[in-house]
TORSE-288687 format. One line per field, with one value per residue (C-alpha): residue in one letter; x, y, z. Coordinates in steps of 0.25 Angstrom, whole numbers. Layout:
N
aa: A;...
u: X;...
v: Y;...
w: Z;...
***
This chain:
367
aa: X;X;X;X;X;X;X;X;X;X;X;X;X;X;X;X;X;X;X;X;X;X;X;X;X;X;X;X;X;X;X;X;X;X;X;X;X;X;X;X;X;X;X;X;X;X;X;X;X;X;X;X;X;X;X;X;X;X;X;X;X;X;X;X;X;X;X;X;X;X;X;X;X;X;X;X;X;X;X;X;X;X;X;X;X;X;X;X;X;X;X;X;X;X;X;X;X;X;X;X;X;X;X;X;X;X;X;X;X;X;X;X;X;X;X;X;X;X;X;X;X;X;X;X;X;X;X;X;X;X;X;X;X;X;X;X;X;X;X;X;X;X;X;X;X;X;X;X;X;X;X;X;X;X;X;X;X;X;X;X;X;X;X;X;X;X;X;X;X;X;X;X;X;X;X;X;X;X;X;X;X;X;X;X;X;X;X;X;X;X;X;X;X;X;X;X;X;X;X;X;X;X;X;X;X;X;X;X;X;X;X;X;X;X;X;X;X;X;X;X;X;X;X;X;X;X;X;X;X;X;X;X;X;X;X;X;X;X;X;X;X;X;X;X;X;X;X;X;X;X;X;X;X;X;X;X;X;X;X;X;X;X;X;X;X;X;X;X;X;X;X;X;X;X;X;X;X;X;X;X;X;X;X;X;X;X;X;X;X;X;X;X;X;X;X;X;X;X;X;X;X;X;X;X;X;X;X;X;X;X;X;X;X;X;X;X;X;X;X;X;X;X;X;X;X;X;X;X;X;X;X;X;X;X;X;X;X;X;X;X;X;X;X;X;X;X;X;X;X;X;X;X;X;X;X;X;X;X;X;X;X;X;X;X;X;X;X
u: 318;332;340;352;344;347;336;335;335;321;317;305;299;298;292;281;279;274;286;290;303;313;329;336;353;351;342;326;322;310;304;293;281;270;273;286;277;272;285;292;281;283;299;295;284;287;297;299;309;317;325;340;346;353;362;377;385;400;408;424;431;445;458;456;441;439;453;445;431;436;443;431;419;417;412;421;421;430;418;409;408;405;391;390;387;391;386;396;400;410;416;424;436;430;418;407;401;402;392;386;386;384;398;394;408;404;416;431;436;422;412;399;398;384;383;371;366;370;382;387;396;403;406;410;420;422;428;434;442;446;449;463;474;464;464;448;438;427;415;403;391;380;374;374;367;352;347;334;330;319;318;308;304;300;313;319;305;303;318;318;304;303;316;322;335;334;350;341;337;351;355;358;357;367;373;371;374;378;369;368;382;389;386;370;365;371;363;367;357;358;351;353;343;341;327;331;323;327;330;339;346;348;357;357;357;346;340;339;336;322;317;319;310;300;299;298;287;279;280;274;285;286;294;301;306;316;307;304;320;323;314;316;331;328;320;330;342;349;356;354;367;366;356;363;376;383;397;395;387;399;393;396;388;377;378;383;398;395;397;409;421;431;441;445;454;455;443;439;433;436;444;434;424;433;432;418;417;428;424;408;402;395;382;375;364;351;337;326;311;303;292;282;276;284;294;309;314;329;335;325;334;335;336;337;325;327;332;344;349;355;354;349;337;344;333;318;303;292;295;286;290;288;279;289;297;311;325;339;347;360;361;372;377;375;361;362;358;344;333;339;326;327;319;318;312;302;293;297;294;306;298;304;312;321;334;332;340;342;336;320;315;319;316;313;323;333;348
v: 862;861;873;864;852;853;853;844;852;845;849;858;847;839;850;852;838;838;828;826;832;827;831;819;820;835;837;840;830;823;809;808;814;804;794;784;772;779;784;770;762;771;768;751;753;764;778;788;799;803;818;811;825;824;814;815;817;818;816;810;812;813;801;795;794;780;774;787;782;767;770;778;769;754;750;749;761;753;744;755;760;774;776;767;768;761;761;759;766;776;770;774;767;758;753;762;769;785;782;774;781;778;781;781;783;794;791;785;796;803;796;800;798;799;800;801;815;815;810;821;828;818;810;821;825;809;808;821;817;803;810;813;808;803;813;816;826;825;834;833;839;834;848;849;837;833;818;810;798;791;776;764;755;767;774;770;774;788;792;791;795;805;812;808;802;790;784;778;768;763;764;751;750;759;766;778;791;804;814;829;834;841;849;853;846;833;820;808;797;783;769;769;772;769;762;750;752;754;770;782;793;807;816;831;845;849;857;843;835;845;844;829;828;836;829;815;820;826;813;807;800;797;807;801;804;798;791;779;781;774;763;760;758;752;740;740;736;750;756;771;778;781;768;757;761;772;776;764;754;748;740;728;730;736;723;731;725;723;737;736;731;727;720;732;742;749;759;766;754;744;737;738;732;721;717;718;709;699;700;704;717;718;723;721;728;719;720;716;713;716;706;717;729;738;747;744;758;764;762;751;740;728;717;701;693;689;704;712;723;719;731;742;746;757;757;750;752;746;743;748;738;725;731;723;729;729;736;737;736;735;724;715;705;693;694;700;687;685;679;683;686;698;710;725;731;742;751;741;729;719;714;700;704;697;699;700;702;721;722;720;724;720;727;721;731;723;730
w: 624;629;622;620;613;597;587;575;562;560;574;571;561;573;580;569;570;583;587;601;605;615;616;612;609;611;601;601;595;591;598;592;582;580;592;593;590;576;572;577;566;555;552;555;545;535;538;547;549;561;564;566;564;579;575;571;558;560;547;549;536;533;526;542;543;542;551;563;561;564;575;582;576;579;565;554;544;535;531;526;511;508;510;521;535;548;562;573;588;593;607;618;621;632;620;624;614;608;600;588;575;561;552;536;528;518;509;512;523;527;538;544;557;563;578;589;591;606;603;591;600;609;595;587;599;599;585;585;596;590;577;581;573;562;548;549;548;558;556;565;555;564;565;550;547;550;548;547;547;538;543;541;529;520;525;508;503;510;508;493;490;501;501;487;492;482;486;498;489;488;502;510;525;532;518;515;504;504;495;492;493;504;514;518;506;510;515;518;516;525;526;542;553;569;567;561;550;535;535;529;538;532;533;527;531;541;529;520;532;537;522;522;533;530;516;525;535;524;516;529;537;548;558;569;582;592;600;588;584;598;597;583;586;597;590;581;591;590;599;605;610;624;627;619;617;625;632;640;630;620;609;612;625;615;605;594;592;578;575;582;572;582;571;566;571;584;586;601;608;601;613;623;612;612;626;626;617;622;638;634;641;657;647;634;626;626;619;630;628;640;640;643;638;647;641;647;647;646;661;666;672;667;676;679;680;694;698;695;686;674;663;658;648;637;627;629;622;619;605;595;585;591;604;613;625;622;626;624;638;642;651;659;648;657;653;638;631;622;629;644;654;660;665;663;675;669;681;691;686;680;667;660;649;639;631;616;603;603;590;591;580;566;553;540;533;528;530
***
């Protein structure tokens, strides 16, 4: 392994359960333990658990939190009640995109900001930097911190029974609470996932976090590894930073304008949103069915039905879900609407395909 790649505190129970490592956001990480399609059905039929421990937690506190985090957060943070959570994007000044994070608002004047592993650093140096002139306290705890995941239709079920935190019960979707006090024998409980299934992220001290894990695995959940993680946000119509949305992806161009509040004061980006929406973008995010059993991988062109380059493939499967073979793809907008015939060319060959609606699968949790 790479001397430079960070290991997870969790890392060697992923070794011990044979899992398959990879580096992935500088991290060793694991992709998968029983197989990707296993570990997939498990959180569509019943729970599984995923090492999140590479993410990000950047706390921003201070009498100017809320005005600062509005100005360098798409959403509006004015909207949310302590205990709840918003999902939103950081953007350059041209509209494309820092990163998408989660913001929950811990109280009036504290936030927690949590960012994409491989993005820690370049956020963090992000916010520090726009933080002039604001009265706030910016503190990156990521390497304090360890996070897992417990996702599917038992998620409720497990998290109660299995690791006592009751307050899940009460929980609504993308809400969370606080428990345990300060310091290492603090977590932080959500309703919130990347799987589009009913789930609950943790957050504790890498301590907490390894005996939580060892209590779920010997309870019999499912562990789960990166590989299923992609393609169960992929059915679910959600975005991967660096595929979907990236310095050069806005989210407009991604379809995701709605998380986008563009009535309320000025924050970095918001005039170039502004004209993308007004004058419309030279591409678009799109959800393609190939109507074949090959697999249209990142990078494979996309193209017109009588020849020509029209886009790009960013995220593609076989899904396991619907045994359909789908894909997002940033394509030119001329030919973004449902139900346009097109063609992926995959080894070769230009197979039919067709524009449909990004999210293809839906989940019978109710939000």
């Amino acid at each position: 392994m790479d001397s430079d790649l960070k290991k997870t505190c969790l890392h060697d129970f992923h070794v011990e359960l044979g899992a398959k490592m990879s580096p992935f956001a500088g991290y060793d990480m694991p992709i998968q333990y029983s197989g990707i399609a296993a570990e997939h059905e498990a959180v569509r039929k019943a729970v599984g658990v995923f090492d999140v421990s590479h993410m990000g937690e950047i706390f921003v506190s201070g009498p100017d939190a809320e005005v600062f985090i509005n100005r360098i957060f798409t959403n509006d943070v004015r909207l949310l009640a302590d205990g709840a959570v918003q999902y939103g994007m950081m953007l350059y000044p041209d509209g494309g995109t820092v990163d998408d994070l989660l913001v929950y608002r811990e109280a009036e004047g504290r936030y927690l900001l949590v960012v994409n592993a491989a993005n820690i650093d370049k956020d963090d140096a992000w916010i520090r930097e726009h933080s002039a002139g604001y009265d706030v306290i910016v503190d990156n705890e990521s390497e304090a911190f360890g996070q897992i995941a417990v996702q599917g239709p038992l998620s409720e079920k497990t998290v109660v029974g299995v690791l006592g935190l009751s307050e899940a019960s009460s929980l609504g979707f993308y809400t969370f609470v606080s428990l345990g006090g300060v310091g290492n024998g603090r977590i932080i409980l959500s309703r919130t996932g990347y799987t589009g299934e009913d789930g609950f992220e943790i957050y504790a001290s890498h301590e907490d976090i390894r005996a939580m894990w060892q209590k779920l695995v010997a309870a019999g959940v499912t562990p789960c590894g990166l590989g299923c993680r992609d393609t169960l946000r992929f059915e679910a119509g959600l975005p991967l930073y660096g595929d979907e949305l990236s310095e050069t992806i806005s989210p407009v161009m991604a379809g995701l304008g709605i998380f986008c509040k563009l009535d309320k004061e000025n924050f970095i980006g918001r005039d170039a949103l502004v004209a993308q929406k007004r004058d419309g973008t030279k591409t678009r995010l799109v959800g393609i069915e190939v109507l074949d059993r090959a697999i249209p991988r990142a990078g494979y062109d996309v193209e017109l039905k009588d020849g020509g380059v029209i886009g790009k493939v960013t995220t593609g499967y076989r899904s396991p879900s619907l045994d359909r073979s789908l894909c997002f793809a940033l394509v030119d907008s001329a030919y973004a609407a449902l139900g346009t015939e097109l063609c992926v060319r995959i080894h070769r060959q230009a197979l039919k395909a067709v524009v449909v609606k990004k999210r293809f699968y839906q989940t019978n949790y109710k939000k």
